[in-house]
C-alpha positions in Angstrom: 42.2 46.2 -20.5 40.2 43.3 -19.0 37.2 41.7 -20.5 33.8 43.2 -18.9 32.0 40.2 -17.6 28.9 41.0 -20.4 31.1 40.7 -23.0 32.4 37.4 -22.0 28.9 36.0 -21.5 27.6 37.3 -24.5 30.5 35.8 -26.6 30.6 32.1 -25.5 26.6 31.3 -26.2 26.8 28.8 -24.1 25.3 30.0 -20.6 21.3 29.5 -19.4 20.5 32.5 -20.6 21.8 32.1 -23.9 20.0 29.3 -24.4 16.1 30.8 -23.1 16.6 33.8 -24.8 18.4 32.2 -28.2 14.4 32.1 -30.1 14.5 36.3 -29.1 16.8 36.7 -32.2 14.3 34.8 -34.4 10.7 34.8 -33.1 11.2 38.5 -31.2 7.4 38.8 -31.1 6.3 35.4 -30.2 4.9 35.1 -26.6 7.7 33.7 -24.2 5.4 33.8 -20.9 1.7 33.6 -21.1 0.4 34.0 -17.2 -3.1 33.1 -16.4 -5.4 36.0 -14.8 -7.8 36.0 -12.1 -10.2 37.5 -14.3 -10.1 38.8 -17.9 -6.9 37.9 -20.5 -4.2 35.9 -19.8 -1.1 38.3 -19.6 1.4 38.1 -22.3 5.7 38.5 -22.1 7.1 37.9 -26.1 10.5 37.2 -26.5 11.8 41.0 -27.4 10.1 41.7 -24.0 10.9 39.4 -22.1 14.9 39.8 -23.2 14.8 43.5 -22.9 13.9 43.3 -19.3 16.5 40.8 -18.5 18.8 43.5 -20.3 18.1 46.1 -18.3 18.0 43.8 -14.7 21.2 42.5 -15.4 22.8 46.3 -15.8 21.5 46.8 -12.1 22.8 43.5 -10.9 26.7 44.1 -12.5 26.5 48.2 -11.1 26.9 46.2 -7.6 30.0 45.0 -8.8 29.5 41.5 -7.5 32.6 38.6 -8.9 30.8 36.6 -10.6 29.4 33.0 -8.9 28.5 35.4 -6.1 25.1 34.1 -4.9 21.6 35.9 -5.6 18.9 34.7 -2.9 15.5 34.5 -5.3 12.2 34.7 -3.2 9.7 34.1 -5.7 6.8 32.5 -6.9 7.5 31.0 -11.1 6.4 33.7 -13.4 7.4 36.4 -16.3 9.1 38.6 -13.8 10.9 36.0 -11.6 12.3 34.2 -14.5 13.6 37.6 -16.1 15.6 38.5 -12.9 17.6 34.3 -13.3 17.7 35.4 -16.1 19.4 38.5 -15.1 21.6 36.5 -12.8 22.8 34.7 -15.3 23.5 37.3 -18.0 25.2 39.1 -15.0 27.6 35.9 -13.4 25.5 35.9 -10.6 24.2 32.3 -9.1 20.7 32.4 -7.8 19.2 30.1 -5.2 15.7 30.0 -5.7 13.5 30.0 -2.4 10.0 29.8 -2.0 8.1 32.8 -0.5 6.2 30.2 1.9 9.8 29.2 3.9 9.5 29.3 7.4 11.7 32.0 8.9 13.9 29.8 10.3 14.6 27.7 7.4 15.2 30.8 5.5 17.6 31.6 8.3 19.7 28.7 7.9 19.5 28.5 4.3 21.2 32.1 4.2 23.7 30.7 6.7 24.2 28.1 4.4 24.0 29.7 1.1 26.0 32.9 1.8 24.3 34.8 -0.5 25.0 38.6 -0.9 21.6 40.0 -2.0 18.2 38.9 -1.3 15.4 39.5 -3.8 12.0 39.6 -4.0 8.7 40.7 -5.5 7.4 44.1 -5.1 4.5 42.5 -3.1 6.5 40.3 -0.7 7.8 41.4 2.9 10.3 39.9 5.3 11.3 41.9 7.7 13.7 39.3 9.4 16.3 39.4 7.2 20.3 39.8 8.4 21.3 43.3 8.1 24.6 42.8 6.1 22.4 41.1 3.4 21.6 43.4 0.7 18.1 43.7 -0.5 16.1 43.9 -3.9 12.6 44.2 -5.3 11.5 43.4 -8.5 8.1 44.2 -10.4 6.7 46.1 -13.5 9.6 45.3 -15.2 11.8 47.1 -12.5 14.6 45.6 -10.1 15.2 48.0 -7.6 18.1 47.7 -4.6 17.1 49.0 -1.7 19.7 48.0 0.6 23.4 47.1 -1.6 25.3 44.0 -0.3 28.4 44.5 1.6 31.7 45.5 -0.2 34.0 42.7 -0.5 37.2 42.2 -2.6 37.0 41.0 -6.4 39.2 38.8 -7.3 37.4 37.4 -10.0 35.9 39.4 -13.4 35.2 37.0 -15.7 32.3 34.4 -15.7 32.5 30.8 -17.1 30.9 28.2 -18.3 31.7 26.0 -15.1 30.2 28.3 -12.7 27.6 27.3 -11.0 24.2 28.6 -12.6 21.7 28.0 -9.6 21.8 26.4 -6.6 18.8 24.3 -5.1 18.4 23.4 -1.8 16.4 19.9 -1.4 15.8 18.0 2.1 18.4 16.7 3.6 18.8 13.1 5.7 20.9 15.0 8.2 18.2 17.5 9.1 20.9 20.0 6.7 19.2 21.7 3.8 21.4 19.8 1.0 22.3 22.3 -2.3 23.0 20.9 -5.5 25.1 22.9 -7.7 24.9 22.7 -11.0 26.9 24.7 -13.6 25.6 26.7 -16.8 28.0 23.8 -18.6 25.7 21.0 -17.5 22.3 22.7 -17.4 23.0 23.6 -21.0 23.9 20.1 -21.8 20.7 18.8 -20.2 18.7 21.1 -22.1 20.2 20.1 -25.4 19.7 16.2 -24.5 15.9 16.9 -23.6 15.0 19.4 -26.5 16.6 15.9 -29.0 13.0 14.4 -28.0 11.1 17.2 -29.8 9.0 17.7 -26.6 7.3 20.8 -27.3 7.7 23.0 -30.8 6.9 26.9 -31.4 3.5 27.8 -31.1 3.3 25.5 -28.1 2.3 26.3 -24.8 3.7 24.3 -21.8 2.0 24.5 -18.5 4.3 24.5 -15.3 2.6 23.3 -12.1 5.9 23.2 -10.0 6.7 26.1 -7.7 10.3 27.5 -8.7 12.4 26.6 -6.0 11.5 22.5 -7.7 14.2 22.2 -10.1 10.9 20.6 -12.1 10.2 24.6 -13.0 14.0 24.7 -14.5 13.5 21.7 -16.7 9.6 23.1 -17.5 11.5 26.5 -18.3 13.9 25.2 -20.8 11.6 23.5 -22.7 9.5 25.8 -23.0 12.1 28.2 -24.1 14.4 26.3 -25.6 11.9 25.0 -28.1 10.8 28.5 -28.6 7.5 27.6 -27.2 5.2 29.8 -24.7 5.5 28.8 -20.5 2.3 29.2 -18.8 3.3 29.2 -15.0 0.4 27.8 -13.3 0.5 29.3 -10.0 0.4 26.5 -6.8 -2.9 28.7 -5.5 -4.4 27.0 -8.9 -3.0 23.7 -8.8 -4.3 23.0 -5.5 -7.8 23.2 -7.0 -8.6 21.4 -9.7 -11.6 23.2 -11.6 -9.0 26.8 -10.8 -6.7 24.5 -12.5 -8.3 23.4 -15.8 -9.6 27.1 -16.0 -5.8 28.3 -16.2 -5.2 25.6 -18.9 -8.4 26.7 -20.8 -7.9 30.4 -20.7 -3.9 30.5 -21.6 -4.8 27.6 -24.5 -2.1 25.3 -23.3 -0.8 22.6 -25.2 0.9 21.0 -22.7 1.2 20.4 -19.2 4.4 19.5 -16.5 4.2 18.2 -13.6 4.0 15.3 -10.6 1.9 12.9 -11.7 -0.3 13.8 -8.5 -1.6 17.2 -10.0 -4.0 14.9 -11.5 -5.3 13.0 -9.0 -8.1 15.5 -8.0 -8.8 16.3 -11.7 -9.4 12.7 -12.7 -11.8 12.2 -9.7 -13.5 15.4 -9.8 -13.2 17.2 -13.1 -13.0 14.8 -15.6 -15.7 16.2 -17.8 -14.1 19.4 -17.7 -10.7 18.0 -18.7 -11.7 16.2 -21.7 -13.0 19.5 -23.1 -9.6 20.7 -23.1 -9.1 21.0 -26.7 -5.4 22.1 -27.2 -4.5 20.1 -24.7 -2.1 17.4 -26.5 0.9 16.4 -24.6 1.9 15.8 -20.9 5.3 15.2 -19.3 5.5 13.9 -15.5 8.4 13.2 -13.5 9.3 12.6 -9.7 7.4 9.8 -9.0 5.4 7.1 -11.0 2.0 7.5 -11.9 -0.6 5.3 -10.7 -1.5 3.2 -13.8 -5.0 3.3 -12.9 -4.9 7.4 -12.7 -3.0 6.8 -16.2 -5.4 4.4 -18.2 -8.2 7.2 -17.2 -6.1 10.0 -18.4 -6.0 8.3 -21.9 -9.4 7.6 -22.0 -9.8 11.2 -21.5 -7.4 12.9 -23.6 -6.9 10.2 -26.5 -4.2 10.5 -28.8 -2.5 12.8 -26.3 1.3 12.3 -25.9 2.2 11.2 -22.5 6.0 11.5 -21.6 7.6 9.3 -18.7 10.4 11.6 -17.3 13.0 10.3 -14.6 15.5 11.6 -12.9 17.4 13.7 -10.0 17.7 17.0 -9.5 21.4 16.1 -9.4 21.2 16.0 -13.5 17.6 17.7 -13.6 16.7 14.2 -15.6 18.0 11.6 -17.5 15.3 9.8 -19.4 12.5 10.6 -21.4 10.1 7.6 -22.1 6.6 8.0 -24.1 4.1 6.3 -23.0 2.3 3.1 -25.3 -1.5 4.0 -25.6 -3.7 2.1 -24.8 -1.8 0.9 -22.1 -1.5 -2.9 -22.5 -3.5 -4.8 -19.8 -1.2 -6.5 -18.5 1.4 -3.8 -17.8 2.7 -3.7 -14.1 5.5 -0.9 -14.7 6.0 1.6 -17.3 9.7 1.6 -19.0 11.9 5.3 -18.2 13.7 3.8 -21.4 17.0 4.8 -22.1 19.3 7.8 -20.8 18.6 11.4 -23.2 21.3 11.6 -25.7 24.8 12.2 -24.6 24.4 10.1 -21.7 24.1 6.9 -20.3 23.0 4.9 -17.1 24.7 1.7 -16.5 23.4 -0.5 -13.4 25.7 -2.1 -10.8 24.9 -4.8 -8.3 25.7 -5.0 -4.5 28.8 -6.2 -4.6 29.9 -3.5 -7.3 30.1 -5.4 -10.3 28.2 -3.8 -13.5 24.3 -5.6 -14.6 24.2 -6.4 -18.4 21.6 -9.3 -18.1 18.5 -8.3 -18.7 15.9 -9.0 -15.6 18.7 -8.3 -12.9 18.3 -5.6 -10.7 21.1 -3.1 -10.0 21.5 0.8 -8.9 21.5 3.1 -11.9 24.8 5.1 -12.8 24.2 8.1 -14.5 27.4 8.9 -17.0 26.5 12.5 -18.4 27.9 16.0 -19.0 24.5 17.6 -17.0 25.7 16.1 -14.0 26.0 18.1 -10.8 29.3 20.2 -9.8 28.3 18.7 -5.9 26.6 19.5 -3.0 27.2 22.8 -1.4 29.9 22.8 1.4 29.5 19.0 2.0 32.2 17.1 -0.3 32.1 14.3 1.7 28.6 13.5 0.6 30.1 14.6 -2.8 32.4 11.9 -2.7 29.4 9.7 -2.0 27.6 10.7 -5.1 30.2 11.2 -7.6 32.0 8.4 -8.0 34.9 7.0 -10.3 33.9 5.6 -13.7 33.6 1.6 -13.3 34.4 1.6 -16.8 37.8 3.4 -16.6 38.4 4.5 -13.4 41.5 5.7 -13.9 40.6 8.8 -16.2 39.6 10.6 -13.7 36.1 11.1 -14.8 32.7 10.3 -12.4 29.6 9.3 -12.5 26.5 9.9 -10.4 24.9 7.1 -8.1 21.4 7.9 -8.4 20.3 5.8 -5.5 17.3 4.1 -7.4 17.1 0.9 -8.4 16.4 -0.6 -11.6 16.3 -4.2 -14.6 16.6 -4.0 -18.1 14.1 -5.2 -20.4 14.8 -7.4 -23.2 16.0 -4.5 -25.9 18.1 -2.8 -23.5 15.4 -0.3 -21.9 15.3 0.3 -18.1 12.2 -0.2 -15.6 12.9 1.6 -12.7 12.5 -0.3 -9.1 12.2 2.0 -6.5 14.8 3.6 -4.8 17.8 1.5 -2.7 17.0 3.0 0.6 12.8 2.2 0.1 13.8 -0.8 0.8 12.8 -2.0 4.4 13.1 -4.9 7.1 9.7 -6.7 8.0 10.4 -9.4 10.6 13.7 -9.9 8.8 12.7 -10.1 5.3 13.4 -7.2 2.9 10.5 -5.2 1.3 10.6 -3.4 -1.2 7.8 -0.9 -1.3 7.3 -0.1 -4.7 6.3 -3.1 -5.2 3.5 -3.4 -2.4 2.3 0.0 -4.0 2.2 -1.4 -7.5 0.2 -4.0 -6.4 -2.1 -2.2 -4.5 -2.8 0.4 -7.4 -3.8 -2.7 -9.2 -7.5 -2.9 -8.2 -10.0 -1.6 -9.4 -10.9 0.7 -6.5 -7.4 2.4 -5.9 -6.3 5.5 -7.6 -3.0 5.8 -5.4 -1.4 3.9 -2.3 1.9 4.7 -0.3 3.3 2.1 1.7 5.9 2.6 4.5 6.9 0.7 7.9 5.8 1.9 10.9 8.0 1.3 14.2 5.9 -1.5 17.0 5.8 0.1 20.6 7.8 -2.8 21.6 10.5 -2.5 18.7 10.4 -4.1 15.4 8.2 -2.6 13.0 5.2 -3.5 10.5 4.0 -3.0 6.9 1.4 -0.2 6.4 -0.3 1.1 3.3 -2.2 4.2 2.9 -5.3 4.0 -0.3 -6.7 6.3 -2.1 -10.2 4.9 -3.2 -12.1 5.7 -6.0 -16.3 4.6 -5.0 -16.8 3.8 -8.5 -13.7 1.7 -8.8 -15.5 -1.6 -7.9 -18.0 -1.0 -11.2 -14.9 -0.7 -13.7 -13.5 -3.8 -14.9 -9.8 -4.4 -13.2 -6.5 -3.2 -14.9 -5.2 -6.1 -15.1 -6.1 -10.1 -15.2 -6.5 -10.8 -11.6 -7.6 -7.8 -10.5 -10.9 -8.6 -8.2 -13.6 -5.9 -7.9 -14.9 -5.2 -4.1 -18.3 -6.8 -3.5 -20.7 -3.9 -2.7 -20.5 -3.5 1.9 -17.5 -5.0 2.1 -14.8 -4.2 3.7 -12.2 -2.5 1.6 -8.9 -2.9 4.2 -9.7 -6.8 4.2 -10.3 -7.0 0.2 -7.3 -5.0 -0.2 -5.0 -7.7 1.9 -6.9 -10.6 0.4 -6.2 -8.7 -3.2 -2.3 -8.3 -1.8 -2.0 -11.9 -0.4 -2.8 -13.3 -3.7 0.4 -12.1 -5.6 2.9 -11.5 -2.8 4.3 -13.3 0.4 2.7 -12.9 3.7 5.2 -10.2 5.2 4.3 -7.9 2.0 0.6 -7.7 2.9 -0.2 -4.4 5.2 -0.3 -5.1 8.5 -2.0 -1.6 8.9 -4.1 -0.2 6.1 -6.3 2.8 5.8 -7.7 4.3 3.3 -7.6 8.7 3.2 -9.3 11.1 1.2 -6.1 12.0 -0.2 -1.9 11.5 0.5 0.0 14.3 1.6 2.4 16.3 -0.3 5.8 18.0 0.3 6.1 21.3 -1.7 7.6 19.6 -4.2 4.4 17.4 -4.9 5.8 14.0 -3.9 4.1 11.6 -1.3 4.5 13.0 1.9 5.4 9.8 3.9 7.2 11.8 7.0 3.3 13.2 7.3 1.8 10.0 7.0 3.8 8.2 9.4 3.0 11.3 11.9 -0.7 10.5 11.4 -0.4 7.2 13.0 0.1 7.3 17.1 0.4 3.2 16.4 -0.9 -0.1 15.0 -5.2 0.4 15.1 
């Protein structure tokens, strides 16, 4: 008789769900999901809840008798229910591609094209009435997963579910146009969980605030830190992100201790809630990852929130991370870039030069190398980029094993710890002279007056291209004493493009001062939270 695929799942301990639902067998009636309400009390999932409903949603999902790895389509917003149906998925050997319930028709379209999957689902409250008729269909909501349409037969040639199957799939943007999916297996997700929860993050009794949607493989890590530490997740839904005093009030009301997140959720808090944030008594701890944070928007958060842990997270949704960094407080003065230390235990990131031979010397650059057992299984039907990411072990190529090439640049310090660059392809040609625009943002964040700055190069008319920056003032800025020696403060009517250059000019070479420099209000965001520059660059018909 063969193995049922629960059985197998259930005796291995080492899928997702094993791991998010491991703190069920000792803390059954702690909460597991506290969800912020409109009005009223926060709504609380415990553990024994929360596990019972995955129970019971993954006896639906196997009754479709779907061979495991078989992809689940997840149209969902981050909260108690959505997580309980991945969950689900995973208990059941399914593979769910989360999707967010703002895609464009199209893009959904294609993604299905892409993805294959055999079953869409959604919440009780969400419609699409586009979708292809030989995709079957769920809803889920009050603690119910009902089929309404069942995916197509298909033969079964596999029962059993393992470790190496791929766990979720997320689809990111690709440079082809090509939604690209990384795949990444229950072995590695597992692995990059046990590597993150080594830093003692969060605890139980915590509660960790998520501000990414959960198509962002930000919400996965958020999610497994929560509930791998047997601590509370608060999902913070994006309608209350995108408003700061909403925001604070979600924090407030669900008592959260800590907070995930881009470091740009906080840009509109610092600037227009900060009274309101520093009466945010539980709040202790924050973790941000996917791009840096504005030392100037940092420096105010401490003086804020003192004594509140800040944690530098980097990495790529190819390994969900690979470094956790705390933050020094104060901040010395004359800091210019915060350290992403070293890689979470069990892995490693080496850095290799141009010409392929490995960095040891402190102070010289080189592109980080991720060895790890969280990395990626590749990209979804595209090996050749595959090839291009995974690539043979410079240390002993011929075992066989891989590593990732994250594409980001990076030096070590003096004791071995990493300062990361910027990434190899922000690098650009101004009049023939390589830019690197990390650096020209870094410098610009440095006044007084500028909580944030994006820089990018912007194509002439008449071919070539030149160096434009786009600021983020703070009025006040000019009043506070600079971040750093050097720093000068704007003299009151004057003109802030031509202080910023002059403030440029006096640190870097000519062809690193914007050409082109206006300030905004604010700097566009993807869905994911990152800078926007595709946006920006559209908001520019050419050169003022």
């Amino acid at each position: 008789m063969s193995q049922r695929p629960d059985d197998t799942a259930a005796a291995t301990g080492e899928f997702l769900h094993d791991v998010l639902l491991d703190p069920a067998r000792h803390t059954p009636d702690h909460p597991a999901v506290v969800e912020p309400a409109a009005t009223g009390a926060p709504t609380v999932t415990t553990y024994a809840e929360l596990t019972a409903t995955v129970n019971a949603h993954a006896a639906t999902l196997r009754a479709l008798e779907l061979a495991p790895g078989t992809r689940v389509l997840l149209e969902a917003e981050l909260g108690a229910e959505s997580i309980a149906v991945l969950l689900a998925c995973s208990r059941a050997g399914l593979t769910f591609v989360p999707v967010s319930p703002e895609t464009p028709p199209d893009r959904l379209r294609t993604l299905i094209d892409t993805a294959r999957p055999a079953l869409h689902v959604r919440a009780a409250t969400g419609e699409r009435t586009d979708l292809p008729a030989t995709l079957g269909t769920a809803r889920f909501g009050d603690g119910e997963l009902t089929v309404e349409r069942a995916p197509a037969a298909t033969a079964r040639r596999r029962h059993v579910p393992c470790v190496a199957d791929p766990a979720y799939i997320v689809f990111t943007s690709g440079t082809t146009g090509r939604p690209k999916g990384v795949v990444m297996s229950h072995r590695a997700v597992t692995a990059f969980y046990r590597g993150m929860l080594a830093h003692r993050i969060a605890a139980p009794g915590d509660r960790v605030a998520g501000t990414s949607p959960l198509h962002f493989d930000f919400s996965l890590l958020t999610l497994g830190l929560a509930l791998g530490s047997g601590a509370a997740l608060v999902p913070v839904p994006q309608r209350l992100v995108r408003w700061p005093r909403h925001f604070l009030r979600a924090l407030r009301d669900t008592n959260a201790t800590q907070v995930t997140g881009v470091p740009s959720v906080w840009r509109q808090v610092l600037r227009h809630e900060a009274d309101r944030l520093s009466e945010l008594a539980h709040l202790r701890g924050v973790l941000f990852c996917g791009e840096e944070f504005p030392l100037p928007e940092l420096r105010r958060l401490q003086e804020l929130r003192p004594g509140m842990r800040i944690v530098n997270c980097y990495g790529a949704t190819e390994s969900m991370a690979a470094t956790f960094e705390d933050v020094p407080e104060p901040l010395p003065a004359d800091l210019e870039r915060l350290s992403i230390g070293h890689a979470h235990p069990g892995a490693e990131l080496l850095l290799r030069d141009g010409d392929g031979a490995l960095v040891d010397a402190p102070g010289t650059p080189g592109e980080m190398l991720l060895r790890s057992p969280a990395l990626f299984s590749g990209y979804w039907d595209d090996p050749e980029a595959t090839r291009a990411a995974l690539v043979p072990d410079p240390l002993c190529p011929e075992s066989g094993q891989v590593v990732l090439r994250t594409g980001d640049l990076a030096v070590r310090g003096e004791k071995g710890e990493l300062y990361f660059l910027g990434r190899t392809d922000s690098q650009v040609q101004i009049n023939g002279n390589r830019v690197e625009l990390g650096e020209v943002e870094r410098r610009l964040t440095g006044h007084p007056a500028v909580t944030a700055a994006a820089a990018l190069r912007l194509p002439l008319p008449d071919g070539g291209g030149c160096l434009a920056a786009f600021v983020v003032t703070d009025p006040s800025g000019g009043a506070r004493q600079p971040s750093r020696p050097g720093a000068a403060e704007a003299a009151p009517g004057e003109d802030i493009a031509a202080t910023l250059r002059d403030f440029c000019a006096r640190t870097l070479p000519g062809y690193m001062v914007p050409a082109e420099l206006r300030v905004v209000d604010a700097l566009p965001v993807t869905g994911n939270g990152k800078v926007d520059r595709e946006a920006l660059a559209a908001s520019v018909a050419g050169p003022a």
